[in-house]
C-alpha positions in Angstrom: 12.4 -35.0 34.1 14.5 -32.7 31.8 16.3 -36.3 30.7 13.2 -37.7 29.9 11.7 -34.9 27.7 15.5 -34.7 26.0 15.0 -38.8 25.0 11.7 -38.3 24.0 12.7 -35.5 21.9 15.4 -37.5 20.5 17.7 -34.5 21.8 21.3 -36.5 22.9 22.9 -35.7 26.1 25.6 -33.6 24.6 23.4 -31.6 22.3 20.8 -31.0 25.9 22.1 -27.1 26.8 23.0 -26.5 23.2 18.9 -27.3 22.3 17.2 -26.2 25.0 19.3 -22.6 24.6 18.9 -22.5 20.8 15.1 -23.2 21.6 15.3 -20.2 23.8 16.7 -17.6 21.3 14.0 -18.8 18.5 11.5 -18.1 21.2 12.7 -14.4 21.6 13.9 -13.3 18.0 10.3 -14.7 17.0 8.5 -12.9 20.1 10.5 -9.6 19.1 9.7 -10.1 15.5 6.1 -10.4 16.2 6.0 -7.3 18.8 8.4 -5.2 16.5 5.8 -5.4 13.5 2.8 -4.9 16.0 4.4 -1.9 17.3 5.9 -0.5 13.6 2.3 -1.0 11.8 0.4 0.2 14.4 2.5 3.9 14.9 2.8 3.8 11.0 -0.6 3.8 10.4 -2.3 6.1 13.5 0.4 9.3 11.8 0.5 8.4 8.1 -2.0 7.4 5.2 -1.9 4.1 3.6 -1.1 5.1 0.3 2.9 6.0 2.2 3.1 2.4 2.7 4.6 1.7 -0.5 7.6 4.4 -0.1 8.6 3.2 3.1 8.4 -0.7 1.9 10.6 0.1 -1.0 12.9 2.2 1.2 13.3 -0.7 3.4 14.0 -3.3 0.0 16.9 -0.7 -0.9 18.4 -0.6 2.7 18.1 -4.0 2.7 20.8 -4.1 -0.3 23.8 -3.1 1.4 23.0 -3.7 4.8 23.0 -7.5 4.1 25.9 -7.0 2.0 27.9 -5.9 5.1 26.6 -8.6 7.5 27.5 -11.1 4.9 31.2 -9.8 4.5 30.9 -9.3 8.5 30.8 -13.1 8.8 33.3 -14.4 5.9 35.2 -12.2 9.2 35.0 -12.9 12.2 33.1 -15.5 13.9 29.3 -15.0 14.1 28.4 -15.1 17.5 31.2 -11.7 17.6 28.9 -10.3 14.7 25.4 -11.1 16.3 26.2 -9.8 19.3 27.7 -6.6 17.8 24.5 -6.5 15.8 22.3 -7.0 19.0 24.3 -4.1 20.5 23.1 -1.9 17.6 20.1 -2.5 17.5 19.3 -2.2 21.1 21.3 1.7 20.9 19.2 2.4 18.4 16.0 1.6 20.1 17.0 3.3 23.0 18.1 6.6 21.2 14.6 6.1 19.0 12.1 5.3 21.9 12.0 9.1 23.8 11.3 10.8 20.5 8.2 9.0 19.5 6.3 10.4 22.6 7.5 13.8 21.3 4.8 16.3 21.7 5.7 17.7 18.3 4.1 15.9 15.3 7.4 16.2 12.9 9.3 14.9 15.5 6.4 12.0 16.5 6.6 11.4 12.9 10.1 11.3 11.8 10.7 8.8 14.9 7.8 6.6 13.4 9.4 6.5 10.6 13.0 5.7 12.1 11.4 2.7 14.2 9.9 1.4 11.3 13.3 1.2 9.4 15.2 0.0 11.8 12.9 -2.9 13.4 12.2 -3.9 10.0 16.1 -4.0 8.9 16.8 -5.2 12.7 14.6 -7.9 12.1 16.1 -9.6 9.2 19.5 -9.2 10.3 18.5 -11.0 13.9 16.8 -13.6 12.8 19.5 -14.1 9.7 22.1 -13.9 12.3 20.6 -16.7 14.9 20.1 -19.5 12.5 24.0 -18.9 11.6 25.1 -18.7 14.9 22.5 -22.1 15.8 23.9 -23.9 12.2 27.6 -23.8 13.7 26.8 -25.9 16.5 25.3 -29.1 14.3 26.2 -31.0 11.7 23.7 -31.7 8.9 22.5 -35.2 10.1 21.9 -33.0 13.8 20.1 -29.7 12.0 17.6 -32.2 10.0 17.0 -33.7 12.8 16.6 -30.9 15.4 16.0 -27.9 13.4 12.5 -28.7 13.5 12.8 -28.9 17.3 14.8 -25.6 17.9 12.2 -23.7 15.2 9.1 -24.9 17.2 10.6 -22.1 20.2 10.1 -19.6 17.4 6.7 -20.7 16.9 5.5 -20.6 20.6 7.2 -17.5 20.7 5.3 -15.6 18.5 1.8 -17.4 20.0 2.7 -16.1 23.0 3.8 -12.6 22.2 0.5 -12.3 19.9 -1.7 -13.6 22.9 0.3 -11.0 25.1 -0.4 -7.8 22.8 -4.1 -7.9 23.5 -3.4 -7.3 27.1 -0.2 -5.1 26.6 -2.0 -2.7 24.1 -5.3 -2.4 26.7 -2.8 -1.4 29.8 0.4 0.5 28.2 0.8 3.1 25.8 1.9 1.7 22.4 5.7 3.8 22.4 5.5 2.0 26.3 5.9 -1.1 25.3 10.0 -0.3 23.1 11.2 -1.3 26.5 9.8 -4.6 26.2 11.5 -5.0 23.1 14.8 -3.8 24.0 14.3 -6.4 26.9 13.7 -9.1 24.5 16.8 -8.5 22.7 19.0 -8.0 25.8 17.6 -11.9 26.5 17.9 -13.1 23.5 21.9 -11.9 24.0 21.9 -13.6 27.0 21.0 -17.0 25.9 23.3 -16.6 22.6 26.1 -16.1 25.5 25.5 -19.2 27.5 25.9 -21.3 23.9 28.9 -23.5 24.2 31.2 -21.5 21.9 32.3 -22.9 18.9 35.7 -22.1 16.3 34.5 -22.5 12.9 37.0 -24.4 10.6 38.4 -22.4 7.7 37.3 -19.0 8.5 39.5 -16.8 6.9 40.3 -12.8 7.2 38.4 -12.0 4.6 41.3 -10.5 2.5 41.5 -11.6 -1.3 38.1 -12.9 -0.8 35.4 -12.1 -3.3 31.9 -10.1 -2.0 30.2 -12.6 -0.1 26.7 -10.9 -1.7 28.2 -10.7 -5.2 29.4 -14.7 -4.9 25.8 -15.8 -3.6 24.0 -14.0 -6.7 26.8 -15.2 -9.2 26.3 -18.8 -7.7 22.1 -18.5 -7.1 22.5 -17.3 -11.4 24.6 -20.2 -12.5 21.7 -22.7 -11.5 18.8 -23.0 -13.0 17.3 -25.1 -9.8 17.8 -21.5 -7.8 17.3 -19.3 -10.5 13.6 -20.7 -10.6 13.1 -20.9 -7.0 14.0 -17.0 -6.6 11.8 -16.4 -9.2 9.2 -18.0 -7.2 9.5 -16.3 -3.9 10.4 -12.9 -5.8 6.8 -13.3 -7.7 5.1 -14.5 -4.4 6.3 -11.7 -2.1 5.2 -9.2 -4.5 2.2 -10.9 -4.6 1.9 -10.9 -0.9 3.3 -7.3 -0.5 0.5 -6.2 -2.6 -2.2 -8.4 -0.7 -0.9 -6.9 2.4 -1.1 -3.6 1.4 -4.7 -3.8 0.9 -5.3 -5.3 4.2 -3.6 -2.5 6.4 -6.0 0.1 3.9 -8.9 -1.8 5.7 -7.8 -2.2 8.8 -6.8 1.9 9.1 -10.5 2.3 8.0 -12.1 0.1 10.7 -9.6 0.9 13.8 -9.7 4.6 15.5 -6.8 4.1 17.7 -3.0 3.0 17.5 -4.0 0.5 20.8 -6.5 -1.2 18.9 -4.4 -1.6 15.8 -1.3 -3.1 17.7 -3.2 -5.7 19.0 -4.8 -6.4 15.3 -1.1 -7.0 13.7 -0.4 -9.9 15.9 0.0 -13.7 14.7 -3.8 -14.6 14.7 -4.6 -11.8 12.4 -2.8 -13.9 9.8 -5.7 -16.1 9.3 -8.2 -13.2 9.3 -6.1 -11.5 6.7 -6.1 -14.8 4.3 -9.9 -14.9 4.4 -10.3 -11.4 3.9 -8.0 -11.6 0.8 -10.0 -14.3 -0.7 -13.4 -12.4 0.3 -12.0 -9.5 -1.9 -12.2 -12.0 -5.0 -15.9 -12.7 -4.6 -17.3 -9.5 -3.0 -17.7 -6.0 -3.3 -15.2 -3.3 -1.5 -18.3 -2.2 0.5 -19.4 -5.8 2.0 -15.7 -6.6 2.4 -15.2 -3.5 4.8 -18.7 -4.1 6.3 -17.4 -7.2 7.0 -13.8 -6.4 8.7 -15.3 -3.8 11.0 -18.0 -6.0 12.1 -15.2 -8.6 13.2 -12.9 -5.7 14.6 -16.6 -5.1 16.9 -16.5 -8.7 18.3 
């Protein structure tokens, strides 16, 4: 059966395990992605204002700076399955050291852990997802990623589908700091089925000494060309654009939910769609119909 989905698939027989484990770990980093952001948005919001929103984004666009700076030298390194599994390592410590603090029956302390979860899912995030599609490039030449990237990023798709579908019941039977262990779990697995890849030496990898930044070299080389100067333009203008967009969503949304349950299970995949109508609403109505409107569709 497993041969005839593989030929169907166009999937050859030596490339099978390396597909079907690569589909795996999309499924998981995408299903933590989506739960991590459920989880973040939803404490965020239920023991802070809005308005704080902006602070903590920027806080996490400056970690951002230096923490990819040190996963890019990481890998000029040592190989990158070494690195994502030392980053997996991390950022399942810190999860675990986070989680017991966020039931705290002490608001600062309730807080302050908020705050730490949101960081580090949000930087853990990146890094993981960053981290896979390296470790998943080494194992396929260019003609074999064009041709089953597409494949392998169609786990991470039914991943998060799953995962939003899942939140709905999750956030109706546990407690919202209840379900970290789901997503320590999730990361543990994903480890797992980054283990069972057949390993791979990349050619040329060198000790790193001598060797320029590898941060610095990417923004020297993305500068040089005009082709990728314009495109990070682009996506710099658009996820301003779209920071801003979302910012205005989560106001409404804190209006119209009353509880952290209810709001977890709003920030999953399917909201995306609700979000994009309710942005375009804005342009043609009023704040008042527009929040009329939300909480009558946070009712149904």
């Amino acid at each position: 059966m497993f041969d005839r989905i593989a030929a169907w698939l166009d999937v050859r027989p030596r490339e099978v395990r390396t597909v079907y484990l690569s589909f795996l770990g999309a499924f998981l980093v995408m299903a933590f992605l989506v739960l991590a952001r459920s989880l973040r948005e939803a404490l965020y919001l239920d023991f802070f204002d809005v308005r704080t929103l902006p602070y903590i984004t920027a806080s996490i666009a400056i970690l951002s700076i230096p923490t990819v700076g040190l996963f890019g030298r990481a890998l000029s390194r040592y190989h990158p399955r070494s690195v994502l599994s030392f980053l997996i390592a991390i950022v399942v410590i810190g999860l675990a050291v986070i989680w017991p603090f966020m039931a705290a029956q002490q608001p600062v302390v309730a807080r302050s852990a908020t705050v730490a979860f949101y960081l580090w899912t949000a930087l853990g995030t990146l890094l993981l997802t960053s981290g896979f599609w390296v470790v998943t490039s080494e194992h396929f030449p260019v003609r074999g990623a064009k041709r089953l990237f597409g494949l392998i990023g169609a786990g991470g798709t039914a991943g998060a589908m799953v995962m939003g579908n899942l939140l709905i019941w999750l956030s109706k039977n546990l407690d919202t700091p209840g379900l970290v262990p789901l997503l320590i779990g999730l990361t543990v697995l994903f480890w797992i089925s980054q283990q069972m890849l057949p390993r791979v030496e990349p050619a040329g990898r060198s000790e790193g000494e001598g060797q320029p930044n590898p941060m610095l070299a990417s923004v020297a080389a993305t500068w040089r060309s005009p082709h990728l100067r314009t495109i990070t333009m682009i996506v710099f203008t658009v996820g301003i654009a779209t920071t801003l967009l979302d910012y205005q969503f989560k106001e409404l949304a804190q209006a119209g939910l009353g509880s952290r349950e209810r709001l977890t299970s709003f920030f999953k995949p399917d909201s995306e769609d609700a979000r994009s109508f309710v942005e375009v609403s804005r342009l043609f109505s009023g704040p008042d119909e527009l929040s009329g409107w939300l909480r009558r569709q946070l009712n149904t």
